[in-house]
DOGU-751740 format. One record per residue: residue in one letter; y, x, z of N, C-alpha, C in turn. Coordinates in steps of 0.2 Angstrom, whole numbers, plus 2048, in hexadecimal, padded with zeros to 3 digits. Layout:
% DOGU-751740
AYXZYXZYXZ...
//
This chain:
% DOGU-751740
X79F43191B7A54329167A742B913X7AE4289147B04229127B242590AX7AF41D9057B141E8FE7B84208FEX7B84238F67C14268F67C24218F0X7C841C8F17CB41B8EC7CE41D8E4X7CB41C8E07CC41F8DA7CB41B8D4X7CD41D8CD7D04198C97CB41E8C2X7C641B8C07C34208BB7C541F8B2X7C84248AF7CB4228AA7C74238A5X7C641F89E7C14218977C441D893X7CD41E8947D041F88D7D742088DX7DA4258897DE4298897E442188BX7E441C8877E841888A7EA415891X7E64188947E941689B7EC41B89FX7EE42189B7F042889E7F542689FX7FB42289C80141E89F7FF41E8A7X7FC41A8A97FC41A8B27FD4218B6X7F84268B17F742C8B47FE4308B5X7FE4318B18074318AE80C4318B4X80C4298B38114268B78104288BFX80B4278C180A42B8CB80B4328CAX80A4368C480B43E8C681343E8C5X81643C8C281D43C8C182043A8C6X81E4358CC8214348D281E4388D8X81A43F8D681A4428DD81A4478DEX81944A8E281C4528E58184568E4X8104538E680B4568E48054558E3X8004578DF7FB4538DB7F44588DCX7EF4578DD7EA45B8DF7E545A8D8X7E44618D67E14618CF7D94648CFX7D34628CD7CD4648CC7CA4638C6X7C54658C57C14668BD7B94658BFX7B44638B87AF4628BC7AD4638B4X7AA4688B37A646C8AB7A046D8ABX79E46F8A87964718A679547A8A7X79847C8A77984838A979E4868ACX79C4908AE7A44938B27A64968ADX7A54968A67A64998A17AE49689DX7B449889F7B849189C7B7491893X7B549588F7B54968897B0492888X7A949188A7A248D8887A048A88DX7A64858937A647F8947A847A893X7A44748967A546E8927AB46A897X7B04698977B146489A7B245D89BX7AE45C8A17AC4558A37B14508A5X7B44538AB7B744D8AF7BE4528B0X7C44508B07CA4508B57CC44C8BAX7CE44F8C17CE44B8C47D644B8C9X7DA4468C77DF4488CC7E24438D3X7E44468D97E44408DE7EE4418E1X7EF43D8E27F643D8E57F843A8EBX7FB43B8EE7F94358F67F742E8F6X7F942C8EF7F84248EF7F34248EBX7F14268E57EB4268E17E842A8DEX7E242A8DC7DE4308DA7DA42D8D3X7DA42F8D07D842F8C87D14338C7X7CB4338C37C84358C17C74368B8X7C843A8B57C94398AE7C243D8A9X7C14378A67BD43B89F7BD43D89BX7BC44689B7C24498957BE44988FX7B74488917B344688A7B743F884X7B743A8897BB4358857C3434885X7C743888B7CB43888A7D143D887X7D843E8847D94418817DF443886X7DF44888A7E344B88E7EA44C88CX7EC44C8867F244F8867F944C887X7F944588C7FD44188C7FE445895X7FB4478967FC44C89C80044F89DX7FE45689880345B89580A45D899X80C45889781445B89D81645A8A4X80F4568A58124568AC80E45A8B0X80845C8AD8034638B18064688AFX80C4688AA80C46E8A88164708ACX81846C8AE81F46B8B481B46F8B8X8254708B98244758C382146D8C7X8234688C68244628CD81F45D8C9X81A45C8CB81745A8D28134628D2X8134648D881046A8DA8084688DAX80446C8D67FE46C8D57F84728DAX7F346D8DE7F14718E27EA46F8E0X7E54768E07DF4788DC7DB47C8E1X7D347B8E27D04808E47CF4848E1X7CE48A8E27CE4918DA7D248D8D5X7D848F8D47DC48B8CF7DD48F8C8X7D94958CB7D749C8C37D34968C0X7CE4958C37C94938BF7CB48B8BAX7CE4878BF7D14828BB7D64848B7X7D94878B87DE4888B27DB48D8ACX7D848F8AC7D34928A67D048D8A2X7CC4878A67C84848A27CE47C89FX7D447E8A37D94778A07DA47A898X7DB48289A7E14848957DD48588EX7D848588E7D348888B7CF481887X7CE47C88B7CA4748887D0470886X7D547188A7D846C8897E146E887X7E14738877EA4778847EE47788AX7EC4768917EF4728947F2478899X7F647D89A7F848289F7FE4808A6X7F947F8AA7F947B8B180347E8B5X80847C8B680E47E8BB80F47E8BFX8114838C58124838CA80A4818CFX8074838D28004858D48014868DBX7FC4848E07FB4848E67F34858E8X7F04898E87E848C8E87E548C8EEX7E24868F37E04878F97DA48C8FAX7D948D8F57D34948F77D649C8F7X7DE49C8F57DF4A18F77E54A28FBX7E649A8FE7E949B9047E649B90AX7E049990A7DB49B90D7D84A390EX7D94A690A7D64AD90A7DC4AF90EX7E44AD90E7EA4AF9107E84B0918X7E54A891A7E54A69217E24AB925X7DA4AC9217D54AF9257D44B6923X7D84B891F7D74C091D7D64C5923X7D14C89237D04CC9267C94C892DX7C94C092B7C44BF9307BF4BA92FX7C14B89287BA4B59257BB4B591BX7B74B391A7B74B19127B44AA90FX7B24A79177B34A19157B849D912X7B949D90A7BF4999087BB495901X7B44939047B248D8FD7B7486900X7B64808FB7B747C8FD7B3479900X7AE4789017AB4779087AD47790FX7AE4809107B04819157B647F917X7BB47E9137C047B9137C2473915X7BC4709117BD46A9147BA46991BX7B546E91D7B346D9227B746D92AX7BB4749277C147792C7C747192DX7CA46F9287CF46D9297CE464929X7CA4629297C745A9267C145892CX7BD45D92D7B945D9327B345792DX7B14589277AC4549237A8459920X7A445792079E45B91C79C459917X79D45D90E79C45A90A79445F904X79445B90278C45B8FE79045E8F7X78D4668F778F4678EF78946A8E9X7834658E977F4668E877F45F8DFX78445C8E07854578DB78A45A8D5X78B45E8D978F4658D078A4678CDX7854688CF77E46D8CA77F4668C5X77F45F8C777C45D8C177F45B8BBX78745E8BC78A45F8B878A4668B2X78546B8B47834708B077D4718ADX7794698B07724678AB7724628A6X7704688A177146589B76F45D899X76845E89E76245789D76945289FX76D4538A377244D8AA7734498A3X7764448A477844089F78044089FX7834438A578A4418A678D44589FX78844C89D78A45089678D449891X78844789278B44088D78C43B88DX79343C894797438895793431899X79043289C78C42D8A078D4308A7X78F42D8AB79242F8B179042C8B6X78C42D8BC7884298C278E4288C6X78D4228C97954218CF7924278D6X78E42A8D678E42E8DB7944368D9X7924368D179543C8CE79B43A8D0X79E4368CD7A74368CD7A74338D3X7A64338D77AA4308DF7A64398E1X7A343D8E07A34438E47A94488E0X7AE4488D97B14488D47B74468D9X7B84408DA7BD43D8DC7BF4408E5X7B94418E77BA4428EF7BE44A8F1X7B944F8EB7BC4558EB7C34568ECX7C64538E37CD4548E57D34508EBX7CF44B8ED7D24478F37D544D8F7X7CD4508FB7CD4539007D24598FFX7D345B8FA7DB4608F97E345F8FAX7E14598FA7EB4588FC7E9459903X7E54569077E345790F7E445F912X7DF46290D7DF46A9117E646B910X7EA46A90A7F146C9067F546B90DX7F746690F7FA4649157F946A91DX7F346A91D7F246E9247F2474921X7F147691D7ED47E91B7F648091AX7FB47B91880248091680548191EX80447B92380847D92780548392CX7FD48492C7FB48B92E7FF490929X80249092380349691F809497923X80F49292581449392881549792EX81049293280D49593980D49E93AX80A49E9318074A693380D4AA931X8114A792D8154AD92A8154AD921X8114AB92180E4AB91A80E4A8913X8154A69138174A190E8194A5909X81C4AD90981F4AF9038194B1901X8164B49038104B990080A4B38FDX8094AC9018064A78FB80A4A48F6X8124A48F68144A28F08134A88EBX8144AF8EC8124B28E88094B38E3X8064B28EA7FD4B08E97FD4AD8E2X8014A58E37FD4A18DE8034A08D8X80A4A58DB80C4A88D38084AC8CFX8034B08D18004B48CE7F94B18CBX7F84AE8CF7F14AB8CD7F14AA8C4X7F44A28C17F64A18BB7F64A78B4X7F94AF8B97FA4B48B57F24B88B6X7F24B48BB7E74BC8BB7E74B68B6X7E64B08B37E14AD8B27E34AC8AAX7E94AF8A87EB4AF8A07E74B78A2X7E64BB8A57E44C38A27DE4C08A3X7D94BC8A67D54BE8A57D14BA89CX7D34B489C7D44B18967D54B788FX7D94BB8907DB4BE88B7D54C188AX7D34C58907CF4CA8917CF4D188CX7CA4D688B7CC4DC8887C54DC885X7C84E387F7C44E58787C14E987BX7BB4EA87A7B84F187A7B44F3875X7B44FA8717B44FC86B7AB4FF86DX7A54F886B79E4FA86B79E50086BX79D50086279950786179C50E865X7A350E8667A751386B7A3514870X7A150F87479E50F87A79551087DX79250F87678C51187578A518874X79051B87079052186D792526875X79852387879852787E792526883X78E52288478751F88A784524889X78152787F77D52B87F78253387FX78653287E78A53A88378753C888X78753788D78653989377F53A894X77C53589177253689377253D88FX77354088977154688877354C88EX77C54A89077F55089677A54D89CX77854889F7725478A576F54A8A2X76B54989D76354D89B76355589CX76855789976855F89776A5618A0X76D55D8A57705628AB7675618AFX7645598AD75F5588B175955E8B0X75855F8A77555648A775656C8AAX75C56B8AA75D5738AD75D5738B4X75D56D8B775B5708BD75256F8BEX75056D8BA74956C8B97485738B9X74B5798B474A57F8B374A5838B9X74F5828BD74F5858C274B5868C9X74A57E8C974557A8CE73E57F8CCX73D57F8C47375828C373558A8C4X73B58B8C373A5958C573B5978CDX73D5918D173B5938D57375908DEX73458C8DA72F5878DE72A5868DAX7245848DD71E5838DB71C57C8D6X7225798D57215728D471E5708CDX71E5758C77195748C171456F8C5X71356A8BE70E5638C070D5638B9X7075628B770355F8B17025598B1X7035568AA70154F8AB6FA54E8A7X6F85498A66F05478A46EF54C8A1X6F354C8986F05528926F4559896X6F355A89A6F656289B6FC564898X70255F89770956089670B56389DX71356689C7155688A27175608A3X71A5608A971D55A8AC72455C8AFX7295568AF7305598B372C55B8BAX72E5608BB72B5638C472F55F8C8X73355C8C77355588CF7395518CDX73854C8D073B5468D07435458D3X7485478CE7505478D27505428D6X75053D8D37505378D774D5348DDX7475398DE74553A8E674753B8EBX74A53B8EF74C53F8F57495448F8X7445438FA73D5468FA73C54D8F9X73A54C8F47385518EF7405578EEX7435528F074C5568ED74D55A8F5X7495578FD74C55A902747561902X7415608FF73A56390073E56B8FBX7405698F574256F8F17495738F3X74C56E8F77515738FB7505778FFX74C57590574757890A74557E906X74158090073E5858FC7445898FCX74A5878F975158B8F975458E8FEX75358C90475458D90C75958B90EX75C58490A76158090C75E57A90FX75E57A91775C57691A76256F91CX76056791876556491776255D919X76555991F76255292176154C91AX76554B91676454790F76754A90BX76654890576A54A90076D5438FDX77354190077853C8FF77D5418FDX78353D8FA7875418F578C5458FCX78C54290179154590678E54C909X78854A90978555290B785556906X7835549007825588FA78955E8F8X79055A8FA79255D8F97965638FEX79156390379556890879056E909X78B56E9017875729037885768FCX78957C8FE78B5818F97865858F5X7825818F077D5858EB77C5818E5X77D5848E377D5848DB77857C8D8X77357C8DB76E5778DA77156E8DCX7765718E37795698E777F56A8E1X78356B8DE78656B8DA7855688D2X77F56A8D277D5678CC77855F8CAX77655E8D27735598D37785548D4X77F5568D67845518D778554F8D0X7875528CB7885508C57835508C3X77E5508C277654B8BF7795448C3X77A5428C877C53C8CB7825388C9X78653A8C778C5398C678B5368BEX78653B8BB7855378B27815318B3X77C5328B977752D8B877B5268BCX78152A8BF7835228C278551E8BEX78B5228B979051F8B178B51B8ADX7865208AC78051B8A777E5138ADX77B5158B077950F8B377F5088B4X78450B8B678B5048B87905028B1X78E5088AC7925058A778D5078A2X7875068A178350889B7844FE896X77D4FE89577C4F688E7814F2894X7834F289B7854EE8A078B4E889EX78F4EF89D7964EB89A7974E7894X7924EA8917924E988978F4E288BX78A4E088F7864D989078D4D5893X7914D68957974D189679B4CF891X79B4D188C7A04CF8867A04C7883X7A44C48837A24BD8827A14BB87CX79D4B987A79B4B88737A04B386DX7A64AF8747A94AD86E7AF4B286CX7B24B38727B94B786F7B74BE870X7B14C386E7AE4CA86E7B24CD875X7B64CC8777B54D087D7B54CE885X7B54D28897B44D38907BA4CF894X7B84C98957BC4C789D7B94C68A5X7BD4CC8A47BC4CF8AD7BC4C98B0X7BB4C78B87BC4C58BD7C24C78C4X7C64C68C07CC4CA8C77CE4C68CBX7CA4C88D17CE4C58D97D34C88DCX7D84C48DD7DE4C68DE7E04C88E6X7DA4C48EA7DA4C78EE7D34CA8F0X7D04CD8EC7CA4D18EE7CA4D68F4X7CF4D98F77CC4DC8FC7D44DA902X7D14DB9087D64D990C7DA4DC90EX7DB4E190A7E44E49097E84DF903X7E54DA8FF7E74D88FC7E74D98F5X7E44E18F37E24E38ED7DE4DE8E8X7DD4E18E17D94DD8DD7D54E08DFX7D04DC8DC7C74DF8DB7C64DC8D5X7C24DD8D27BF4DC8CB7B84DD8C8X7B64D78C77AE4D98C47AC4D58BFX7A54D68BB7A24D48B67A74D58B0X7AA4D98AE7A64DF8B27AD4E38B6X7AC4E78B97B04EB8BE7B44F18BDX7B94EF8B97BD4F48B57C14FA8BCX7C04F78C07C14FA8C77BF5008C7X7B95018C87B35098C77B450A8BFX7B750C8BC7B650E8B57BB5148B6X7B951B8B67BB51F8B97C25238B3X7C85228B87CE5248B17CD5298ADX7C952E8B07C85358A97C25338A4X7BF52E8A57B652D8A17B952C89CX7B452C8957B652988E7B552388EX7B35218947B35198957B7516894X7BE5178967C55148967C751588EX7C651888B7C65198837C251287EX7BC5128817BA50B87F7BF50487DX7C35058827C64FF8837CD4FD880X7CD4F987A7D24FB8757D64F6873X7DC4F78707E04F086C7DF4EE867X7E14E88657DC4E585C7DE4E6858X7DE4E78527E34EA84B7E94E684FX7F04EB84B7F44E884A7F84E8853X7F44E98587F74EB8607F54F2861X7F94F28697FA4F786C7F94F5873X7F64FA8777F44FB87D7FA500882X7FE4F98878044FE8897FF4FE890X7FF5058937FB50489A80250989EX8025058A38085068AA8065088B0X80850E8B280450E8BA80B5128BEX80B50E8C48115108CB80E5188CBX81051D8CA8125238CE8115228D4X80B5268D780B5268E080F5218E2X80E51B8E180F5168E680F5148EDX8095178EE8065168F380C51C8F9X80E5218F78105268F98195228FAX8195208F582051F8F68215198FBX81A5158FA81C50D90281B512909X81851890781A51B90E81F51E910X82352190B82952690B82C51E90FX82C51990D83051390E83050F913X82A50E91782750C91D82A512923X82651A92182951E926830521928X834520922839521921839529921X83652D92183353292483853991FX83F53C92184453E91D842542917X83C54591A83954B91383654990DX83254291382D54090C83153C909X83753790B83B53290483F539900X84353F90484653F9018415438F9X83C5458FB8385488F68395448EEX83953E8F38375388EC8405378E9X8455368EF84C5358EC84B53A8E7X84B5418E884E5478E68495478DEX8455458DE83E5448D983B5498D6X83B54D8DE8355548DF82F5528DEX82C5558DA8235558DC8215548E3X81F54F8E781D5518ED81A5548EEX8115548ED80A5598ED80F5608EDX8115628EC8165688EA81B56A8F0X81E5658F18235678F681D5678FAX8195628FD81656190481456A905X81056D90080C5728FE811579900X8175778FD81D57E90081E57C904X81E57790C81E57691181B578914X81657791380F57791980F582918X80D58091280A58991181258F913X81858C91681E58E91581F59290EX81E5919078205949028255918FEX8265968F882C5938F482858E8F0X82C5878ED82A5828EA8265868E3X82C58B8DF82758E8DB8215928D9X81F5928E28195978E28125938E4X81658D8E58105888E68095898DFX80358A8E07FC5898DA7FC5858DCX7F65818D57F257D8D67ED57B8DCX7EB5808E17E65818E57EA57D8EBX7F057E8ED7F357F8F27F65768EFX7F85738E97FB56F8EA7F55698EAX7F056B8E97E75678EA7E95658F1X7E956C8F67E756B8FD7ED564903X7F55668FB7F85628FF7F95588FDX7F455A8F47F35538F57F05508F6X7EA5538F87E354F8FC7E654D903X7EA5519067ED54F9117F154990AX7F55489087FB5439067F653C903X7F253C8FF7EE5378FF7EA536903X7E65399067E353790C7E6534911X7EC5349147F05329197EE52C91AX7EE5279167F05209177E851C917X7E35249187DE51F91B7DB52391EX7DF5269237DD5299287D752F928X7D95329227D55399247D853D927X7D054092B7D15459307CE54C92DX7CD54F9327CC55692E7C755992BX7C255492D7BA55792A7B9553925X7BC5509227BB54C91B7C0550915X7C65519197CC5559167C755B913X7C45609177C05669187BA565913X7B85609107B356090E7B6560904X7BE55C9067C155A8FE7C35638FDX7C65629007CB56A8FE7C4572900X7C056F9037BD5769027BE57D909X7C157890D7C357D9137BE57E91AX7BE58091D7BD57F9247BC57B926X7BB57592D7BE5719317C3572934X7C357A9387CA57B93A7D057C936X7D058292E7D558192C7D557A92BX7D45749287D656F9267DA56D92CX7D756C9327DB56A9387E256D938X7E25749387EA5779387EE575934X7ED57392D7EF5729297F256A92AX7F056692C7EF55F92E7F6561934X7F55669377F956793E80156793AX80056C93580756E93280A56992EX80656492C80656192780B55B92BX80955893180C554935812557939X81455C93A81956193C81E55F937X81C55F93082255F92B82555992AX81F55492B81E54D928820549930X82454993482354793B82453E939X82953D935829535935823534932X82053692E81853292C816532930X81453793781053893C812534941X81753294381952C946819524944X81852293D81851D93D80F51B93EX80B52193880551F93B80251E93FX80452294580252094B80451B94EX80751894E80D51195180850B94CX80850D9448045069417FE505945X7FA50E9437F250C9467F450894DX7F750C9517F55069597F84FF958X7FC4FE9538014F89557FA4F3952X7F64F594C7EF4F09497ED4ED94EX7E94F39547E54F39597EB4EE95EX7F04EF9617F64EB9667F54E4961X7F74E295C7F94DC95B7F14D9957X7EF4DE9557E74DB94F7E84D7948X7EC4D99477F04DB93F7F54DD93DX7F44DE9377F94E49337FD4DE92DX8044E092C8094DC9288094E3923X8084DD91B80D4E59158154E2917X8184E691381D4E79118224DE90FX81C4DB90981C4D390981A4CF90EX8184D19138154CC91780F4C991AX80C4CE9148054CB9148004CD91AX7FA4CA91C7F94CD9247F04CC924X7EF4D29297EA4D59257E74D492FX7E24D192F7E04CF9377DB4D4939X7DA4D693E7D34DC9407D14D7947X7C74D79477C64D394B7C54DC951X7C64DB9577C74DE95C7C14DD95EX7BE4E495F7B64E49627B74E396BX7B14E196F7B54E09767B44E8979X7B74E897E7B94F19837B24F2982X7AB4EF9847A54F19877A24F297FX7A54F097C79E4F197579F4FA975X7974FB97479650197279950596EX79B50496779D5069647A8505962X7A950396A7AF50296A7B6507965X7B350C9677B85119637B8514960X7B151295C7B05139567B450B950X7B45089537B95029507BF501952X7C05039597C65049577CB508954X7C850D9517CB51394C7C8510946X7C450D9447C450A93F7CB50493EX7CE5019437D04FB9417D8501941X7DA5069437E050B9457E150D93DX7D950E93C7DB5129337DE50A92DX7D950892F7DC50192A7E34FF92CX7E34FD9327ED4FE9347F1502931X7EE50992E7F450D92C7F250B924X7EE5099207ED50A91C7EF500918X7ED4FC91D7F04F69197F54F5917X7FC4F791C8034F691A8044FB913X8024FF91280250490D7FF500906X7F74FF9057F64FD9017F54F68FFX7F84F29047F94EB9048004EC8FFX8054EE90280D4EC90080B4EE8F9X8074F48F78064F58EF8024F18ECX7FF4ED8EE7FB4E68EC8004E18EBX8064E18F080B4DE8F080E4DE8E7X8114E58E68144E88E38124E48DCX80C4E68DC8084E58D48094DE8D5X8094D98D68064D18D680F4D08D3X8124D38D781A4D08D581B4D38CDX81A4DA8CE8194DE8C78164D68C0X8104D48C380C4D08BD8104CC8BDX8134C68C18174C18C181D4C28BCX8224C78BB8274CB8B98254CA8B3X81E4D08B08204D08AB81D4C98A7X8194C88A98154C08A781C4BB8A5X8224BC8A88274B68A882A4BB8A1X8294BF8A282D4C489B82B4C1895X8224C28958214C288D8244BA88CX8214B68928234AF89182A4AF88EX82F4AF8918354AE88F83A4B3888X8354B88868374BE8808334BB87CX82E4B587D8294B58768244BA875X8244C18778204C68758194C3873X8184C786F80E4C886D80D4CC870X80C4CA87980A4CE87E8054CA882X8014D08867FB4CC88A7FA4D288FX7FC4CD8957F84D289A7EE4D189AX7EB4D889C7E44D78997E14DA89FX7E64E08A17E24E18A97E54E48ACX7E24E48B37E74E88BA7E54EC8BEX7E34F48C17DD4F68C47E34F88C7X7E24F78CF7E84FB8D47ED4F98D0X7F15008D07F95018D07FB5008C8X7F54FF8C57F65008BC7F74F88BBX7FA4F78B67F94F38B07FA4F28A9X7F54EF8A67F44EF89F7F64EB89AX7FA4EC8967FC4E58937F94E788BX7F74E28867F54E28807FC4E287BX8004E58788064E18738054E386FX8094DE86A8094DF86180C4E6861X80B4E885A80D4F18598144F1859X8174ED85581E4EC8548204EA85AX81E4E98618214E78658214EB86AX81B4F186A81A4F487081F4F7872X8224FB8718284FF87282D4FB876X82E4F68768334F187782E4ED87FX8294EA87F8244E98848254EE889X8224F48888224FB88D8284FC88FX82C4FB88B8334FD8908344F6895X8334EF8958334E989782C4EB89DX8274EC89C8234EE8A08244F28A6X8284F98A582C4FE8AA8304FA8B0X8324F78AC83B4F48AF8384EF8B5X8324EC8B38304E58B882C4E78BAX8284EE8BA8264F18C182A4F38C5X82D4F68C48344F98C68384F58CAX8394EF8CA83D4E98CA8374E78CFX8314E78CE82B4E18D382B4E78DAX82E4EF8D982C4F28DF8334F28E4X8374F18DE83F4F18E483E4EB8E8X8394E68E583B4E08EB8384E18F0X8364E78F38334E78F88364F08FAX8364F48F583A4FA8F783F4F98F7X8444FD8FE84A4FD8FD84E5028FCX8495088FF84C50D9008485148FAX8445148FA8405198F483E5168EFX8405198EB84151A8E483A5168E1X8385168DB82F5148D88305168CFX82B5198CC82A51C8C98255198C5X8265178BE8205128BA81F5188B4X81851B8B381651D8AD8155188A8X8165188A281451589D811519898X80A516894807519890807513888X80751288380551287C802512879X7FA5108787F75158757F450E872X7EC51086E7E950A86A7E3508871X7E150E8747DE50D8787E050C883X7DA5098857DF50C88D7DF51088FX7E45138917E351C8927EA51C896X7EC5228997F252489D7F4529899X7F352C8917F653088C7F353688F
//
């Protein structure tokens, strides 16, 4: 690897040069070199920027960054960053500095290879497109405290591996855009690293979570485990041999729940003969006992995934929790979210109650109405299902007078269950024995009903069928934006051919669906992110699960926010709906909740 030319700076007066070459270019490749991934209790060490003709290494320990300021913070020179969440967190946060206009080769990278690799370090990047192999082994010793670079003592291996990094990014930047072209994929990246800057102020702001609320609910639940545990300890005991004494002749619980074992053996005694006891068989077995060990399960899972866990993520400088949201976490394009994972926090638990606004705010929570439902009324064109949504009939309802031929007003509860489970199911390709297991039917009835259901719905049935094989004919799925979702094609002789090829049929009916709603929300943030911007609001987006989003605002402000929030959903879903309608709930409240 030839040395890279570069200019090391250790005093704010020479920032003039730096200046002067970012102000003559189009683009500027930006990196950061800190002592932790913490932006709140990192140090920052080194800035580093390269331009085609020069490349600069800075000391932000001795230097004073903020003659920079406007030109990092301009649309032009275009600023390109691997994980550019992360550098813009630790500029905004060390040094005031919030980055403009953004270009993220690692998530135009996830763009390229979505659906066929996840290799998208900078490593592999350089490797791909550069064809170098680089050593990243010389970062650790920028987050040992012993290094001396902490204090500003810098080894010439440090800064040329510092100065090489950001080189190698205007390189990939040039090849990596014209594959975006190549593929199609330029709005759906411009959109990517619009939103990037906006995950990375939510995640900054981050959310409150009300302890002692949350303590007090953990032991709710260990009492409600304890009391169902022991009742079936009761019953286990009256009717199995399993009484156990322990050393001093106490009784003992008689069986270990958490066995399998011991759980198959006691069934057997019941005369319910059952291959495991996983939750999928659990619940197809009709006794009182499988029933009640599903919910022992279900309390023991809440305690375990949200117990002291979430509470050990709170940052000790700003008291609460800043999640991790990847914007492209799954290859539909959805968020994912963790450390902690607001994702699994189930919307009826008291869990969501925990999570609150500070004196003086309001917690406006927002979520699309069956959206999912509506990019299919939209995709299928399908007369009965848009017009359900033009006309703004309860679908589950109408589907339910359809199928069962009754009047709309004679629809129950039971019957509008069975037509919402087939209407969300659709889009990921359930079939009848999964159906049969939700709604509590037969195999066959379920099937009939599946039969009637596609009778009604014939444009749904046609389009699904045409996406799933078109996956498998072409070996990728486009949303609604463009975004493209690749399936690797197993060969004719593999064994298990048709078992993936129906795998890759379902993902085909269900990418374009819940891609373009991945869509949807990304524009939604963008929107309203330019709102608060431009209205001044005491407003902060704080989080996003699926189709919801959260904004924190002043009290005085809430009312006026929420109505602002509706509208740019609304607004972020026309740019991709033309023809169905979309529907934004809005809630109010001190805490997150759907009211």
């Amino acid at each position: 690897q030839s040395a890279i030319d570069y200019k090391f700076i250790t005093q704010t007066s020479d920032l003039g040069e730096v200046v002067d070459a970012l102000s003559k270019t189009q683009t500027v490749s930006v990196d950061t070199e800190g002592t932790s991934l913490d932006p709140f209790n990192t140090k920052l060490l080194l800035l580093q920027l390269a331009t085609e003709e020069k490349s600069f290494v800075i000391d932000t320990q001795k230097v004073d960054l903020s003659p920079l300021k406007a030109v990092l913070e301009s649309e032009r020179p275009l600023k390109i960053l691997q994980n550019v969440k992360f550098d813009y967190e630790v500029l905004k946060i060390q040094s005031g500095i919030t980055l403009g206009s953004v270009y993220d080769t690692m998530l135009a990278e996830r763009l390229i290879t979505c659906g066929i690799s996840r290799e998208i370090s900078l490593k592999s990047l350089v490797e791909k497109y550069i064809g170098v192999k680089i050593d990243k082994t010389i970062r650790d010793e920028f987050s040992d405290p012993k290094n001396a670079a902490l204090r500003g003592k810098f080894t010439t291996q440090q800064l040329d591996y510092a100065a090489r990094d950001v080189h190698f990014l205007l390189e990939i930047f040039k090849k990596q855009f014209r594959k975006l072209q190549q593929e199609g994929l330029v709005e759906t990246a411009k959109l990517e690293f619009k939103v990037a800057p906006v995950v990375a102020e939510m995640e900054l702001r981050g959310f409150l979570i009300d302890q002692e609320k949350w303590r007090v609910h953990i032991k709710e639940l260990e009492e409600k485990r304890n009391e169902i545990r022991d009742d079936i300890q009761k019953d286990l005991t009256a009717i199995t041999s399993f009484t156990a004494m322990d050393l001093f002749g106490n009784d003992m619980p008689s069986i270990n729940l958490d066995s399998p074992l011991q759980l198959l053996e006691a069934f057997r005694k019941l005369g319910v003969d059952i291959p495991n006891t996983s939750e999928a068989t659990l619940q197809k077995v009709d006794h009182p006992l499988a029933k009640k060990l599903l919910e022992y399960r279900q309390y023991e899972k809440m305690i375990t995934s949200f117990g002291e866990s979430i509470l050990e993520k709170i940052n000790p400088k700003t008291g609460r929790v800043h999640p991790d949201f990847m914007q492209m976490g799954a290859d539909t394009g959805r968020f994912a979210c963790n450390n902690p994972n607001l994702q699994q926090i189930p919307a009826d638990s008291g869990f969501r109650s925990c999570f609150k606004a500070p004196p003086g705010y309001k917690l406006v929570t927002a979520d699309y109405s069956q959206i999912e439902l509506r990019i299919m009324a939209e995709v299928s064109e399908d007369s009965v299902f848009l017009g359900a949504f033009i006309k703004d009939v309860d679908l589950h309802t109408l589907t339910a007078s359809q199928m069962f031929r009754i009047d709309i007003d004679k629809v129950d509860k039971t019957k509008r269950f069975q037509a919402k489970s087939i209407n969300f199911g659709l889009m990921y390709g359930r079939g009848p024995t999964s159906l049969a297991v939700q709604i509590g039917t037969s195999v066959e009835e379920a099937r009939s009903l599946l039969d009637i259901y596609f009778k009604t719905y014939q444009g749904v049935k046609k389009w699904l069928d045409r996406t799933g094989k078109e996956a498998v004919k072409l070996g990728y799925s486009r949303t609604l934006g463009g975004r493209k979702r690749v399936y690797q094609l197993p060969d004719k002789d593999h064994p298990e051919y048709l078992k993936l090829i129906g795998s890759i049929e379902r993902q085909g009916k269900n990418t374009p669906i819940q891609g373009t709603s991945a869509d949807i929300t990304k524009y939604a943030l963008c929107f309203i992110h330019d709102e608060i911007v431009k209205n001044g609001y005491d407003a902060y987006l704080v989080s996003t699960v699926h189709d919801e989003i959260v904004t924190e605002a002043r009290e005085d402000q809430a009312e006026e926010v929420a109505k602002m929030v509706e509208y740019q959903m609304i607004r972020a879903a026309e740019v991709l709906l033309k023809k169905c309608p979309v529907k934004v709930e809005v809630h109010i409240d001190d805490t997150w909740s759907k009211g």
